[in-house]
TORKOL-4160 file (C-alpha; in steps of 0.2 Angstrom, whole numbers, padded with zeros to 4 digits, m for minus):
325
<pt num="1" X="0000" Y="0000" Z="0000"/>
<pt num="2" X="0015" Y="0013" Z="0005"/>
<pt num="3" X="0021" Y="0009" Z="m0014"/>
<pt num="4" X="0006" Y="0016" Z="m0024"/>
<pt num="5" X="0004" Y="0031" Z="m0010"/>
<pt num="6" X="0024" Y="0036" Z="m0013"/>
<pt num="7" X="0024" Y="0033" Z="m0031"/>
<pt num="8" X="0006" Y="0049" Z="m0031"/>
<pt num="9" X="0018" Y="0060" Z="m0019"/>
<pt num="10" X="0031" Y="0060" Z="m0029"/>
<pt num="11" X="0022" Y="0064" Z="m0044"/>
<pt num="12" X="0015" Y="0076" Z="m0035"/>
<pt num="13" X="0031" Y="0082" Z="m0029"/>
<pt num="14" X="0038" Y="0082" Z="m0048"/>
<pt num="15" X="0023" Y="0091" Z="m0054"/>
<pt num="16" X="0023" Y="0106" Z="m0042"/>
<pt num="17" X="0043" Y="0107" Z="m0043"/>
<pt num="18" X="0037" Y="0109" Z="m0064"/>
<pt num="19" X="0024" Y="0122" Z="m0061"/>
<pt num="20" X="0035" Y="0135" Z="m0047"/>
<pt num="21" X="0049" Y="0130" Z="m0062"/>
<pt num="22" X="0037" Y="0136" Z="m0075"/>
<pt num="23" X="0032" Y="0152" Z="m0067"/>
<pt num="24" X="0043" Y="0155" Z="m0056"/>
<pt num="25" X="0061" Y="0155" Z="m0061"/>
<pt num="26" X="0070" Y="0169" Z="m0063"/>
<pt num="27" X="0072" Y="0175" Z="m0081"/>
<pt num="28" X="0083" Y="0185" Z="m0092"/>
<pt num="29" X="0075" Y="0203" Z="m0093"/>
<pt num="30" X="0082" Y="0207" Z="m0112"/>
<pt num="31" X="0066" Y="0198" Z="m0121"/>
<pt num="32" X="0054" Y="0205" Z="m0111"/>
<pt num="33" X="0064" Y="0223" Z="m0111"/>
<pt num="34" X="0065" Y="0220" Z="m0131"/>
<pt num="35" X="0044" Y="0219" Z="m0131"/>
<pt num="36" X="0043" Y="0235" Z="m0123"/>
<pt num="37" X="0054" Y="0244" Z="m0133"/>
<pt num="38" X="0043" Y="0237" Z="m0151"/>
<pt num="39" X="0027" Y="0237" Z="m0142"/>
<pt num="40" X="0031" Y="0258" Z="m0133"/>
<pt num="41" X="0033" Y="0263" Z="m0151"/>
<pt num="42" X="0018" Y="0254" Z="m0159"/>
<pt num="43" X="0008" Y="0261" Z="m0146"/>
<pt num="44" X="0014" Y="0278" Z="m0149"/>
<pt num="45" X="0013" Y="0278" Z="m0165"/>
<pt num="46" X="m0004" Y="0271" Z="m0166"/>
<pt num="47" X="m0011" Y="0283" Z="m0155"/>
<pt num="48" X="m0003" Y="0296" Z="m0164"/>
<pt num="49" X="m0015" Y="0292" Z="m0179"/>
<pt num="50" X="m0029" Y="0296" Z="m0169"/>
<pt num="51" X="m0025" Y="0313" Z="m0170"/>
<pt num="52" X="m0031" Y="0316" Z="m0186"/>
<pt num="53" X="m0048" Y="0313" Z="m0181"/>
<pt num="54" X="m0048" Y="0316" Z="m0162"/>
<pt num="55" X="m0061" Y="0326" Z="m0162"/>
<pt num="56" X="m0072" Y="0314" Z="m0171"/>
<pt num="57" X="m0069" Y="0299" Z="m0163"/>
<pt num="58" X="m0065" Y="0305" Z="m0145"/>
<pt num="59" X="m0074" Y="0324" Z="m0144"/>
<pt num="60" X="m0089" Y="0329" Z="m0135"/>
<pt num="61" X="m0099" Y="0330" Z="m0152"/>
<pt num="62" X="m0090" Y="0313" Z="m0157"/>
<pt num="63" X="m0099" Y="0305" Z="m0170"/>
<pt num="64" X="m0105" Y="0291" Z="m0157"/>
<pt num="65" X="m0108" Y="0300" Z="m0142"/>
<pt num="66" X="m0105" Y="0294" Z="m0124"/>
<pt num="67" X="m0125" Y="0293" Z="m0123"/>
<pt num="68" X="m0127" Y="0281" Z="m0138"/>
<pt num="69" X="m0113" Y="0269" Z="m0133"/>
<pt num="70" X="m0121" Y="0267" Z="m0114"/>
<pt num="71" X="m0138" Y="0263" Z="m0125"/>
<pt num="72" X="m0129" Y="0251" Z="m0138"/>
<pt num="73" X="m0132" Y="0232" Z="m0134"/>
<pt num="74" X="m0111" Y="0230" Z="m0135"/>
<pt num="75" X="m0108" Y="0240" Z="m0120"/>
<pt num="76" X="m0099" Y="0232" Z="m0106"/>
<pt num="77" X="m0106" Y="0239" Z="m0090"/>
<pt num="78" X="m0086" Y="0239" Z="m0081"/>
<pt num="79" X="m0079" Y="0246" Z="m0097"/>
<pt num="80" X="m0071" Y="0264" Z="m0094"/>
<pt num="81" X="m0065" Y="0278" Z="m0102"/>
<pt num="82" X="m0059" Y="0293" Z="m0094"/>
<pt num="83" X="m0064" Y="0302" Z="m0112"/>
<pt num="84" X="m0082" Y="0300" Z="m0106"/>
<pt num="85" X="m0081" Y="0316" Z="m0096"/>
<pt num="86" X="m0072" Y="0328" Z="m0108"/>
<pt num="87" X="m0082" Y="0342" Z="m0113"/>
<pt num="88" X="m0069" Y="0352" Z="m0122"/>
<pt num="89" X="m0059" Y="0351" Z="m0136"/>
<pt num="90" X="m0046" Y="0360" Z="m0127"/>
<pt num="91" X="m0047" Y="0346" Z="m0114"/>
<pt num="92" X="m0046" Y="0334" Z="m0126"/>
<pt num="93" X="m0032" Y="0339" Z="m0134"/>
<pt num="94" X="m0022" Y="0341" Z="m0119"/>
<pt num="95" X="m0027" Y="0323" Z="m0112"/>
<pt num="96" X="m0023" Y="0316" Z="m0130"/>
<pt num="97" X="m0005" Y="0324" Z="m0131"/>
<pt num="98" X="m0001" Y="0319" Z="m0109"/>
<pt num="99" X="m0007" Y="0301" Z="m0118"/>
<pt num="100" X="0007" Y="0302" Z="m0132"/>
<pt num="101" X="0019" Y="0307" Z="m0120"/>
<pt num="102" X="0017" Y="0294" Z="m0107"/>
<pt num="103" X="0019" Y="0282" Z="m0124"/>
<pt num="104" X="0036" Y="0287" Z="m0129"/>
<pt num="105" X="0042" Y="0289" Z="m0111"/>
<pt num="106" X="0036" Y="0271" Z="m0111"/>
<pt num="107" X="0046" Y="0268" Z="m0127"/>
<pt num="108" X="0061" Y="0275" Z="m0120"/>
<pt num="109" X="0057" Y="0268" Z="m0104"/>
<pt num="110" X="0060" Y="0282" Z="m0093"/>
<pt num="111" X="0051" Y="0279" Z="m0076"/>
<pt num="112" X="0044" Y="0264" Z="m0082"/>
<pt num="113" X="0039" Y="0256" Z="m0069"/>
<pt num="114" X="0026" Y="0270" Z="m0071"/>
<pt num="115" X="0024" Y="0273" Z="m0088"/>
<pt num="116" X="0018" Y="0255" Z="m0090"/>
<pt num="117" X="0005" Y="0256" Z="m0080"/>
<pt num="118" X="m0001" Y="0273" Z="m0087"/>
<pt num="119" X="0002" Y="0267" Z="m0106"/>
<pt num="120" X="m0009" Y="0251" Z="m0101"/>
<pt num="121" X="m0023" Y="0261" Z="m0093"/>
<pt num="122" X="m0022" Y="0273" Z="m0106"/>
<pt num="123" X="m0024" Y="0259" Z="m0120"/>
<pt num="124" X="m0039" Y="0254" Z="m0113"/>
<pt num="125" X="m0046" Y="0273" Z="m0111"/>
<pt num="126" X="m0045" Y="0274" Z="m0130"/>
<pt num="127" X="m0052" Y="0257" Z="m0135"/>
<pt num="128" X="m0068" Y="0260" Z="m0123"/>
<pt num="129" X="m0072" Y="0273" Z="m0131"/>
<pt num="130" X="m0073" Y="0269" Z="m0148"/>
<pt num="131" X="m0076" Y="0249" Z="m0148"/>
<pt num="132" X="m0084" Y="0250" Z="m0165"/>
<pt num="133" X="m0068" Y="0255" Z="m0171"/>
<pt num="134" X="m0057" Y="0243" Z="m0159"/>
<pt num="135" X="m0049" Y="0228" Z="m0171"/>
<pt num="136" X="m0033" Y="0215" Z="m0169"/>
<pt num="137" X="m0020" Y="0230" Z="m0168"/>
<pt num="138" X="m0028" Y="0238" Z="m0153"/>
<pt num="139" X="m0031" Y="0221" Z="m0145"/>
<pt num="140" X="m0012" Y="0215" Z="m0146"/>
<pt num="141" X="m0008" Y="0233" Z="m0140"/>
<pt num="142" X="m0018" Y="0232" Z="m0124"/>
<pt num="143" X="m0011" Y="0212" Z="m0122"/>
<pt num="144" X="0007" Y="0217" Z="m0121"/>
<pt num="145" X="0005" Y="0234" Z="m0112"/>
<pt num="146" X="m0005" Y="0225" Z="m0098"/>
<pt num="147" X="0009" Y="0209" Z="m0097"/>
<pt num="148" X="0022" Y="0221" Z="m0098"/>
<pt num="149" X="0018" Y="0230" Z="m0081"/>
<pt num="150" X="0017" Y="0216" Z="m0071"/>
<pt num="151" X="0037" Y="0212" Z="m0075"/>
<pt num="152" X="0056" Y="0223" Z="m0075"/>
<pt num="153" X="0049" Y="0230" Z="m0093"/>
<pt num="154" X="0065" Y="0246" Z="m0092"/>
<pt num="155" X="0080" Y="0235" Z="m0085"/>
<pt num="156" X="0088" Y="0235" Z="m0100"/>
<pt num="157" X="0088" Y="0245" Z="m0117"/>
<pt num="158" X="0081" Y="0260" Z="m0106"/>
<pt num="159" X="0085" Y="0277" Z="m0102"/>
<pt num="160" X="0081" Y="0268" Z="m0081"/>
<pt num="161" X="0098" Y="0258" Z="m0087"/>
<pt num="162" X="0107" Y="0268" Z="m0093"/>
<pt num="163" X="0103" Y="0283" Z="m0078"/>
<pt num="164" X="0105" Y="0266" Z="m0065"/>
<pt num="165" X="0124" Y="0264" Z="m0073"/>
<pt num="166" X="0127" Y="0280" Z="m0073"/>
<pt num="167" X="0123" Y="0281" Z="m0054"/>
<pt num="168" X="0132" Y="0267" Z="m0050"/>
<pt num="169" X="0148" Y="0275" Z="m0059"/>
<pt num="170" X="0148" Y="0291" Z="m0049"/>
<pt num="171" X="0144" Y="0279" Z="m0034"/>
<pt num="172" X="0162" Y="0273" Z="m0037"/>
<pt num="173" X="0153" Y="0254" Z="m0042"/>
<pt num="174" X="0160" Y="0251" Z="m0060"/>
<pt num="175" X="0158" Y="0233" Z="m0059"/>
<pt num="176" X="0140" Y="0236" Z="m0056"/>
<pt num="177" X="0138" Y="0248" Z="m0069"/>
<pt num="178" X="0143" Y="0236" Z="m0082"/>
<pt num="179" X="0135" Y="0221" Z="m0077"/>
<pt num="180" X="0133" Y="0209" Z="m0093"/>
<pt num="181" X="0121" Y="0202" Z="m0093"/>
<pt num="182" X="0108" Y="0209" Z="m0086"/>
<pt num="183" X="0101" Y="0203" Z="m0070"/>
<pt num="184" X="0087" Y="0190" Z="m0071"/>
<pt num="185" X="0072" Y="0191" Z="m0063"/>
<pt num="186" X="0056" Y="0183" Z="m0057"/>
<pt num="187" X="0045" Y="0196" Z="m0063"/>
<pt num="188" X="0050" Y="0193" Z="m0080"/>
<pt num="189" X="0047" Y="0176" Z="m0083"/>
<pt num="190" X="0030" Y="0177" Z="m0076"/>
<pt num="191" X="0028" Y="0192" Z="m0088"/>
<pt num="192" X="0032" Y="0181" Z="m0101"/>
<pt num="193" X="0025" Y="0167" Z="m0099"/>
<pt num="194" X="0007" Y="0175" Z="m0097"/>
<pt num="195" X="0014" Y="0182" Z="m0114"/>
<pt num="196" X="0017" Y="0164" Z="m0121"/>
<pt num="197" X="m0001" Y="0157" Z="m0113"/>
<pt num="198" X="m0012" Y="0173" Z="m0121"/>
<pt num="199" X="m0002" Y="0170" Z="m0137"/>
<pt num="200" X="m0006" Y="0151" Z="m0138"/>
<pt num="201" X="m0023" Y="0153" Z="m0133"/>
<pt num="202" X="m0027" Y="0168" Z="m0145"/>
<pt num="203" X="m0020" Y="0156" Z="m0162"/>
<pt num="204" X="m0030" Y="0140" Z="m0153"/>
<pt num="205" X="m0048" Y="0150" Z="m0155"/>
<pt num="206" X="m0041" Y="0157" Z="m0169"/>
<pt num="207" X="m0040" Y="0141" Z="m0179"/>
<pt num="208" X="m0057" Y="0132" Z="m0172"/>
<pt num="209" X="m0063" Y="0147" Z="m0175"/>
<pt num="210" X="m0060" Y="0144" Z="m0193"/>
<pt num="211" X="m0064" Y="0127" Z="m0194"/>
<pt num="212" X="m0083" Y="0132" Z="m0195"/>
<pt num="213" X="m0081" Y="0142" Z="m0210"/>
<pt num="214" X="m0084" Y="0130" Z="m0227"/>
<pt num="215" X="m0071" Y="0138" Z="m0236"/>
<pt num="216" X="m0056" Y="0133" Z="m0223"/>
<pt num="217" X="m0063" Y="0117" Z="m0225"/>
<pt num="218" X="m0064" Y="0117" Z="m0246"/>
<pt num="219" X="m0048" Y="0127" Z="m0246"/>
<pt num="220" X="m0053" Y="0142" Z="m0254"/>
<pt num="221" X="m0052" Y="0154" Z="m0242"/>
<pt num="222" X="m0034" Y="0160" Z="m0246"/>
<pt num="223" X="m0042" Y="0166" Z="m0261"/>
<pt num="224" X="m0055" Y="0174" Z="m0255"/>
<pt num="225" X="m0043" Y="0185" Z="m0245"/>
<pt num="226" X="m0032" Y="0187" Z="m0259"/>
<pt num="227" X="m0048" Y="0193" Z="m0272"/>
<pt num="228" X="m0053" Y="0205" Z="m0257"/>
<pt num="229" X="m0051" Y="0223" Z="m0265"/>
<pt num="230" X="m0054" Y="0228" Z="m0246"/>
<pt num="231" X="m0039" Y="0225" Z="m0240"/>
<pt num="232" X="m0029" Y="0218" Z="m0257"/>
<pt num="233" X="m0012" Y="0229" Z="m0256"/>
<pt num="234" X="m0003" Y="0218" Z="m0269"/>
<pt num="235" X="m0013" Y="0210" Z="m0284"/>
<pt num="236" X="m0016" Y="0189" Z="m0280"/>
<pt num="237" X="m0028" Y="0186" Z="m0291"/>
<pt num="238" X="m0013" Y="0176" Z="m0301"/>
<pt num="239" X="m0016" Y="0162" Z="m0288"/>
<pt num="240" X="m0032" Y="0156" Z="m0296"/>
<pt num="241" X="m0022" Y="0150" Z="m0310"/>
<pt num="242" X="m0014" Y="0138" Z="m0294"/>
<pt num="243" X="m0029" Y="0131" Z="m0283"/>
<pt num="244" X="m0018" Y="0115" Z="m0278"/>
<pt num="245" X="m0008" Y="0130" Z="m0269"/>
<pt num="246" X="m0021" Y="0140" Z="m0265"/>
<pt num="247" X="m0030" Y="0125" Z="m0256"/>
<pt num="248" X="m0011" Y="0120" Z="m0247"/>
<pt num="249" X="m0009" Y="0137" Z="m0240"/>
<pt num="250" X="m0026" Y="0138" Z="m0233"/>
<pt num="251" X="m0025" Y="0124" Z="m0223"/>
<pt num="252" X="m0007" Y="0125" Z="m0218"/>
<pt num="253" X="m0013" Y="0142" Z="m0210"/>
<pt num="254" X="m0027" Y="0132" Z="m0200"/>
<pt num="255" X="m0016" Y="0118" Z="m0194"/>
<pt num="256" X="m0003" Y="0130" Z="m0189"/>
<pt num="257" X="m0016" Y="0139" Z="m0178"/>
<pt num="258" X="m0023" Y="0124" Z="m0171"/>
<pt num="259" X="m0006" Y="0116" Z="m0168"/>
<pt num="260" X="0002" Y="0131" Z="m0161"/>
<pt num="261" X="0000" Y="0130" Z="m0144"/>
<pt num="262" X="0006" Y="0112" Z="m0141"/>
<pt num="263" X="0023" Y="0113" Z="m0153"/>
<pt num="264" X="0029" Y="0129" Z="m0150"/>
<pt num="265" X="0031" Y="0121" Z="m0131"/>
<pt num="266" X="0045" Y="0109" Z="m0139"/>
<pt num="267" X="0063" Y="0116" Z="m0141"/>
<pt num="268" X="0066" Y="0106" Z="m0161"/>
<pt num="269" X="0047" Y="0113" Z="m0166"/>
<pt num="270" X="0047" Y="0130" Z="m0160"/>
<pt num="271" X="0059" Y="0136" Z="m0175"/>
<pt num="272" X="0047" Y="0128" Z="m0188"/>
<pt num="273" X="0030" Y="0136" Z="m0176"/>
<pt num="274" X="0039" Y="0154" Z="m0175"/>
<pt num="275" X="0045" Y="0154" Z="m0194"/>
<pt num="276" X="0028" Y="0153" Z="m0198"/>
<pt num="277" X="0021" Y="0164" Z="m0190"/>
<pt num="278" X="0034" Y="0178" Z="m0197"/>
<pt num="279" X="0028" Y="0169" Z="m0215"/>
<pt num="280" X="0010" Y="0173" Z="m0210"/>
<pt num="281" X="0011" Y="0191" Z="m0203"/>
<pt num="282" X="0022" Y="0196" Z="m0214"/>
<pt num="283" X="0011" Y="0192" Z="m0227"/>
<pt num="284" X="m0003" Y="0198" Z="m0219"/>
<pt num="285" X="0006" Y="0214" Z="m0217"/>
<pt num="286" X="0013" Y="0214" Z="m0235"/>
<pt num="287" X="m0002" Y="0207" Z="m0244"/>
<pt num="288" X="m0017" Y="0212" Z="m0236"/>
<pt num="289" X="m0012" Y="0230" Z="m0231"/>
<pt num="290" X="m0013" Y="0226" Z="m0211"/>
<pt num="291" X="0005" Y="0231" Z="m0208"/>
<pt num="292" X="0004" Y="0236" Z="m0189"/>
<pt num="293" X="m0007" Y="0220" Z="m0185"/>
<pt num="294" X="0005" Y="0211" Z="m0193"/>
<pt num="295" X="0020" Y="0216" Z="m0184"/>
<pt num="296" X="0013" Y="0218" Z="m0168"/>
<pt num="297" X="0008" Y="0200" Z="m0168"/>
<pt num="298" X="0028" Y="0195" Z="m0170"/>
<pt num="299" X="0029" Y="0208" Z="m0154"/>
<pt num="300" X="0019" Y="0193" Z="m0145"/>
<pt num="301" X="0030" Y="0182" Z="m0154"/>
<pt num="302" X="0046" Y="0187" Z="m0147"/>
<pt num="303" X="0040" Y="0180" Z="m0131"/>
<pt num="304" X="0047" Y="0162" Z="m0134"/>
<pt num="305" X="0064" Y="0169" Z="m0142"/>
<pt num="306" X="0076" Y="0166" Z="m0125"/>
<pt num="307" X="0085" Y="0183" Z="m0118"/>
<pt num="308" X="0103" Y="0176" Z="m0123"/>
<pt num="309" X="0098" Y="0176" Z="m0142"/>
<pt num="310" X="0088" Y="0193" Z="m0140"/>
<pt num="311" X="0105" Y="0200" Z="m0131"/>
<pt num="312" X="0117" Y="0192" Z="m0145"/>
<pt num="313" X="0106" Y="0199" Z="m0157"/>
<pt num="314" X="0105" Y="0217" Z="m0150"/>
<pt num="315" X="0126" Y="0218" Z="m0147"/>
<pt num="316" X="0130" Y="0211" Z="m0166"/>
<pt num="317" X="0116" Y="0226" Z="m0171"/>
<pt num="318" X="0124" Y="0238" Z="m0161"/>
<pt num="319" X="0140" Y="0232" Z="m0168"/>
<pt num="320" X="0136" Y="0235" Z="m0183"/>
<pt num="321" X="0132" Y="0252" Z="m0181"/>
<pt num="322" X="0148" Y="0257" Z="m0172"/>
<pt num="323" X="0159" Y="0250" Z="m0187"/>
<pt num="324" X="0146" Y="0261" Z="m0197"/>
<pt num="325" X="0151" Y="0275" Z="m0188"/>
């Protein structure tokens, strides 16, 4: 009897030694660090564009009120927006350019254990208020910006490192000012792995969500993307002559999705999982016109790409540039 009772506690054992491993040990910041720096300037960029139509969208005589969205079925009653109570363009305006300026502290990573949580909140200030015109971009934004304040977002690749070295120096620390690599951290590996899990489950629902569409099943519906004047950036319409490929790609894309969040767990597949999906955004982003979607899905991405590689990638770029110089 004490053999079956030892063999379950030490599973149990193995399990929760896997699970605090899992989550719980520390991690190199540079991949984490890496996803702030692309995701700070996506956010400022694509809030920037708003400014072209500020008023419209976000103004007191917006062209869907405050009143209409509390009415409309879609309304969430815990969503929130401080744009809600602006009555002024003035105000607007002011609240609109504090906004971009939180974003590119966050891009520079200045204070950043602020900013992150200001560029998160303000993420979702914008997306409650206009949900009709909320789509994949603004989704993957408020993702990463929410994950990224929960971990050491500005240890690295930050104007907080750079100040935090410069400290140190006039401390009379130098081997602390030139730590390589940069510490690890608990805070961001949980960071990341909560990265990792959103980004499987978002291409699992993805994929069974197009598995109850007939032309994922017929293999037609790389076509029907392509033929699309809507979104068509570069002309497709030469695949019709090539439905074997047509149908091939189509339901590559589908058992991609679908296989995606089991294989990109194992170290031989995850090259293979990740390639593809720099194959599909990209071309989603080339050939479809969705150029910030596309990319800031390989933001997400980046989450299963270890800190050693990101940090050896980063030196040999900024290697590069020095011989440059």
């Amino acid at each position: 009897m004490n053999a079956p009772l030892a063999a379950v506690r030490r599973w149990l054992e193995q399990a929760a030694e896997g699970w605090n491993r899992f989550w719980f040990r520390p991690a190199r910041v540079e991949t984490l660090c890496a996803i702030r720096v692309l995701c700070g300037w996506m956010l400022f960029y694509t809030h920037l564009v708003w400014s072209l139509g500020l008023e419209d969208f976000f103004g007191p005589h917006a062209w869907l009120t405050a009143e209409a969205l509390a009415q409309s079925p879609e309304s969430h009653p815990l969503a929130w927006s401080w744009f809600w109570w602006i009555d002024s363009p003035g105000l607007l305006w002011a609240v609109h350019l504090a906004a971009l300026v939180v974003f590119f502290l966050f891009f520079l990573g200045l204070w950043s254990r602020v900013t992150s949580v200001l560029a998160f909140l303000t993420t979702v200030a914008y997306i409650h208020r206009v949900p009709a015109a909320t789509f994949g971009l603004d989704q993957i934004n408020t993702i990463l910006s929410m994950y990224l304040m929960l971990g050491p977002c500005g240890a690295c690749y930050s104007l907080d490192a750079w100040l935090a070295r410069r400290r140190a120096v006039r401390q009379g620390k130098p081997s602390s000012a030139q730590e390589v690599p940069p510490r690890e951290s608990v805070g961001a590996n949980v960071a990341l792995r909560l990265i990792q899990l959103h980004m499987c489950v978002m291409y699992f629902f993805a994929g069974i969500g197009k598995l109850q569409g007939a032309t994922w099943w017929d293999g037609s519906a790389m076509w029907w993307a392509a033929a699309s004047y809507e979104y068509q950036s570069l002309d497709l319409t030469w695949m019709a002559n090539w439905p074997v490929l047509v149908a091939l790609l189509t339901h590559l894309t589908v058992w991609w999705e679908v296989t995606y969040p089991a294989l990109v767990w194992f170290r031989w597949w995850r090259p293979l999982v990740l390639g593809m999906a720099v194959a599909v955004h990209l071309g989603i982003a080339a050939c479809l016109g969705m150029i910030t979607f596309g990319t800031a899905m390989l933001f997400g991405n980046l989450a299963f790409i270890s800190g050693g590689t990101v940090a050896a990638v980063v030196e040999r770029l900024a290697g590069l540039l020095r011989r440059k110089k």
